[in-house]
C-alpha positions in Angstrom: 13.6 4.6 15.5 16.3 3.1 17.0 18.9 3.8 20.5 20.7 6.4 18.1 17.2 8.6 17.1 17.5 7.5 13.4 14.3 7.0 11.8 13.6 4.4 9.1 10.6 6.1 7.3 11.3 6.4 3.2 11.7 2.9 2.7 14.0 0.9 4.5 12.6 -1.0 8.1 15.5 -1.1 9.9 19.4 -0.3 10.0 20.6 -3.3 8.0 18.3 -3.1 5.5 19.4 0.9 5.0 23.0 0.2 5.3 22.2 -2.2 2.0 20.1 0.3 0.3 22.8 2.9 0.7 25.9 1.5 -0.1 25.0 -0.7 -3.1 22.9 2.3 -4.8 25.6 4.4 -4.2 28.0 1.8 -5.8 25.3 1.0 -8.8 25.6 -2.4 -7.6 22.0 -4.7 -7.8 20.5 -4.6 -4.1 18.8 -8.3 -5.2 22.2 -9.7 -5.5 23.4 -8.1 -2.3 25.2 -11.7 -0.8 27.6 -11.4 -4.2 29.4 -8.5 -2.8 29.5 -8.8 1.3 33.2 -9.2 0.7 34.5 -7.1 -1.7 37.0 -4.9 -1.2 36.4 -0.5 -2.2 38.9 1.9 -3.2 40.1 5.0 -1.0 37.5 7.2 -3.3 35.2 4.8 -2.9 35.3 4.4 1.1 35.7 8.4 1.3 32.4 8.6 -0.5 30.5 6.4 1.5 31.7 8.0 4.7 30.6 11.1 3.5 26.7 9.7 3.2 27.2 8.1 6.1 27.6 11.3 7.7 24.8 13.2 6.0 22.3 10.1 7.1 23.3 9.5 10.5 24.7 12.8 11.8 22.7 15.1 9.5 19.6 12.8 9.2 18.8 13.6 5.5 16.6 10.2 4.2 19.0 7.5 2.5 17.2 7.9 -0.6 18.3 12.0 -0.6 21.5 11.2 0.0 21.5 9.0 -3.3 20.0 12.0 -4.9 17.5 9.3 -6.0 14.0 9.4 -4.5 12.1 6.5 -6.9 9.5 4.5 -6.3 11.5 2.1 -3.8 10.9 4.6 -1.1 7.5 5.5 -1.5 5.9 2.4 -3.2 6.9 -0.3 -0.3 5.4 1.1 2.3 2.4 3.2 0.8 -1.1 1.7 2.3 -2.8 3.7 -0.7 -0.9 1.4 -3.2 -1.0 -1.5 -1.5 -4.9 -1.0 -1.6 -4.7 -0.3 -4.9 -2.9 -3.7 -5.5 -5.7 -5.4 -3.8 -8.7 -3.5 -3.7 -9.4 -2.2 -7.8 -11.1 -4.7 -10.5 -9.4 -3.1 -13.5 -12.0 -1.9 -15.5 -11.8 1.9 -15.6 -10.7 3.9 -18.3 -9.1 6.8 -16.9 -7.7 7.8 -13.7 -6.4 10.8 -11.9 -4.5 11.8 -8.9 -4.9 15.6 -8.1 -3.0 16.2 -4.7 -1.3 19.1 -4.1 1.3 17.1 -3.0 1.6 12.9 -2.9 2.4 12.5 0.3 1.4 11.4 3.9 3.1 11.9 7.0 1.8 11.4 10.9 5.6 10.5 11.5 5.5 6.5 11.2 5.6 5.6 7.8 6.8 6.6 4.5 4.1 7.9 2.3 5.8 11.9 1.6 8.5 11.2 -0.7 5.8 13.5 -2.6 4.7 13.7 -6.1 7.3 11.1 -7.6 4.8 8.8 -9.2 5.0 5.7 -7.7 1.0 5.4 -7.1 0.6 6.5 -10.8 2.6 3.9 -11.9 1.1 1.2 -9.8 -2.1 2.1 -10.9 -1.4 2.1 -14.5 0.1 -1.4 -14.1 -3.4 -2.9 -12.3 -5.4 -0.9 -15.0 -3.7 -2.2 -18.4 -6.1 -0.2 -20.3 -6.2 3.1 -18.3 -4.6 6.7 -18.7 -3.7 8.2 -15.8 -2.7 11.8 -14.9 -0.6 11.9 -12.0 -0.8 15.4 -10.4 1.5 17.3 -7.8 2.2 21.3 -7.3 5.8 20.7 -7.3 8.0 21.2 -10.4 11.4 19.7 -8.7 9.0 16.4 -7.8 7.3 15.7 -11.0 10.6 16.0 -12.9 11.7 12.9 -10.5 8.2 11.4 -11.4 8.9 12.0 -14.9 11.9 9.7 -14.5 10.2 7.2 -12.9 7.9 7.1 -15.1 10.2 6.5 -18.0 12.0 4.3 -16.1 9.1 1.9 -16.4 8.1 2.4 -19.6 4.4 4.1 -19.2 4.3 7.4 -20.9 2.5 6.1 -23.1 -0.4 5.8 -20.3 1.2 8.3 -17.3 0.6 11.3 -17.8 2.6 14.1 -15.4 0.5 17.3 -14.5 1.8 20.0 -12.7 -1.4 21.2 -10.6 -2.3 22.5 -7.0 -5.5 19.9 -6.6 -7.8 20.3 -9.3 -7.0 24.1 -10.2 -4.9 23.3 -13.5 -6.6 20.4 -14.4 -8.0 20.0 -18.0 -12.0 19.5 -18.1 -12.0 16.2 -17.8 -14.2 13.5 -15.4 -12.7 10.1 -14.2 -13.2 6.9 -13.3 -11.2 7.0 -10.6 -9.7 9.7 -7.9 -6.7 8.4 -6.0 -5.1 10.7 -3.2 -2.9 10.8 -0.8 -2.6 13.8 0.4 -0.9 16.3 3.3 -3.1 15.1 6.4 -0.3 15.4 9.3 -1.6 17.6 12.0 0.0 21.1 13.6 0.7 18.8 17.0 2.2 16.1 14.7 4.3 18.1 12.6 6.1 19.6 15.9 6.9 16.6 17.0 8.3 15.0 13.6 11.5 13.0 13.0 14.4 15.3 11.6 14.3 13.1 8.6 10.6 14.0 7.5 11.5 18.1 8.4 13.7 17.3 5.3 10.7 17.6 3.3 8.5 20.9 2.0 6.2 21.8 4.5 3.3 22.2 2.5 3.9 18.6 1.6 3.0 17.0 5.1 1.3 19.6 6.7 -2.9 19.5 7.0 -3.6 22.1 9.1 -4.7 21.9 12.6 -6.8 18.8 12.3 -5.3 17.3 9.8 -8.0 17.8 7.1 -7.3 21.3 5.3 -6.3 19.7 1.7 -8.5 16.7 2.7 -11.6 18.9 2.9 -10.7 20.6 -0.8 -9.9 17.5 -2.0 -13.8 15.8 -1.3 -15.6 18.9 -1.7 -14.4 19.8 -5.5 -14.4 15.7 -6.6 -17.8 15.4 -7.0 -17.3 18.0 -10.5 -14.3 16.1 -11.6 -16.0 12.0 -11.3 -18.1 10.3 -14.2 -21.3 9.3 -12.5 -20.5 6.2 -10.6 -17.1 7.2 -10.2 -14.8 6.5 -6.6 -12.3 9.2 -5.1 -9.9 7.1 -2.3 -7.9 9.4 -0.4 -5.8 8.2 2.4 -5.8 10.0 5.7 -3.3 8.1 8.1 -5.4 7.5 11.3 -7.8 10.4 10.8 -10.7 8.7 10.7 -12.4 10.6 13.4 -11.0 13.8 11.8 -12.1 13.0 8.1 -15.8 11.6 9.3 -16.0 15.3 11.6 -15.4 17.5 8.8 -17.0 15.4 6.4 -20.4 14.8 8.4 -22.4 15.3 4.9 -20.4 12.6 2.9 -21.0 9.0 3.0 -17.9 7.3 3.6 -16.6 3.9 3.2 -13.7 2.6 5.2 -11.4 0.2 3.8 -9.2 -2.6 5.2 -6.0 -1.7 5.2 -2.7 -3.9 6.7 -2.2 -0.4 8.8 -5.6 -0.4 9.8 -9.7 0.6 9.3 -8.5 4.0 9.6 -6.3 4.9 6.8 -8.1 5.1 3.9 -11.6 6.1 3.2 -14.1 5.9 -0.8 -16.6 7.9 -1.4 -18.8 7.6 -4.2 -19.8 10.3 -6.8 -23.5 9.7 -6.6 -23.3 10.0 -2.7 -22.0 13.3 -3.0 -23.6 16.3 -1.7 -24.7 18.6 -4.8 -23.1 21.4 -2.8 -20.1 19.7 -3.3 -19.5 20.4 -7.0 -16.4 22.6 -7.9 -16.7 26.8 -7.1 -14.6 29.0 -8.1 -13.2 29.5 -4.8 -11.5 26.3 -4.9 -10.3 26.2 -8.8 -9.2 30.4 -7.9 -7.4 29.0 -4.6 -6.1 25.9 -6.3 -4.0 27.8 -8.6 -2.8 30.0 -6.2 -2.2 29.3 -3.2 1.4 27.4 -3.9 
């Protein structure tokens, strides 16, 4: 945030670095090779376009990468603590990996982890695990055609596999190695008091419910039935920690180090589950409708 309320959140960590983002993408020129065109001169279209974003991010506060009609993997993939853990943290020896969120997001208003369901932990993932397939899940049509894109765009259909899916309710029968999630966790308080540029996104994307846990919950208590035995779910809770170990009093949980913390994001294993735990029909029946 800075003295004019604009928040840097989808990407981009302060004004200059925005500005950069903004004008070369909207000018298809490389943002590596920035110093090259400092100087240049634009035509009259050219300045009347950029005015025109201008505008819509400072005055109307829509995210950069909105503006650019162009919400890839820059915005969401810098600054996710789920990916960055997922850099560091996995030996790549799994053969199949899932992410069933009903959204790919995160929120708690300070960094930018709900540009939602574009693929950009998918992708990551599929690059640490060379060998894996890997469904990447989200309820939202408009957002997986963007992951869809992306994943294109870096040559993994092959491996990435886009599912359209509130949680696990569309979901083929299938067990994985690995659960990754990063899902809706921001709180009723927290969502009042939001940045206009994350009330650009869908609600059911950030929002977790009173405490924060509401997806969370549905998310644990259904994973045990979609792990192979010895499987891991991560899911990434922002700084609910006290939150995530209230609700989930009955589920051993594992705290990782993260660069934003020992609160963020939290394994479980499949074996630790409770056997209550196992999918019901009330979460598959509510999965599938409820978005």
């Amino acid at each position: 945030m800075n003295e004019g309320g604009v928040f840097f959140g989808h990407g981009q960590v302060d004004a200059v670095d925005e500005a950069l983002f903004l004008v070369l993408r909207s000018l298809q020129l490389p943002i590596e090779r920035a110093d090259l065109f400092l100087d240049a001169f634009l035509t009259h279209a050219e300045i009347n376009s950029l005015i025109q974003m201008i505008d819509q991010r400072v005055r109307k506060r829509v995210p950069a990468a909105y503006v650019l009609r162009e919400p890839g993997c820059r915005a969401t993939a810098s600054t996710s603590t789920s990916g960055r853990s997922c850099r560091v943290r996995f030996s790549p020896n799994s053969s199949r990996t899932a992410w069933p969120v009903g959204a790919e997001t995160g929120g708690g208003g300070r960094r930018a982890r709900h540009v939602h369901g574009i693929g950009c932990l998918a992708i990551i993932a599929a690059d640490v695990f060379p060998a894996a397939q890997v469904d990447a899940v989200d309820v939202f049509s408009d957002a997986l055609a963007v992951a869809k894109r992306n994943i294109a765009d870096y040559q993994m259909t092959a491996r990435v596999h886009a599912v359209q899916s509130d949680l696990y309710g569309d979901l083929p029968s299938k067990r994985y190695d690995i659960i990754l999630c990063n899902p809706p966790y921001v709180t009723d308080e927290s969502m009042a008091a939001l940045p206009r540029e994350y009330q650009q996104e869908p609600k059911l994307a950030l929002a977790g419910g009173a405490d924060g846990m509401s997806v969370v919950r549905r998310v644990v208590r259904a994973a045990r039935g979609y792990l192979k035995r010895g499987g891991l779910l991560f899911v990434e809770v922002g700084g609910g920690r006290a939150a995530a170990e209230q609700t989930l009093k009955d589920v051993p949980l594992t705290w990782l180090t993260t660069s934003d913390g020992d609160d963020t994001v939290f394994m479980a294993k499949q074996e630790e589950f409770a056997v209550g735990t196992e999918p019901c029909s009330a979460c598959t029946e509510h999965g599938s409708r409820s978005r």
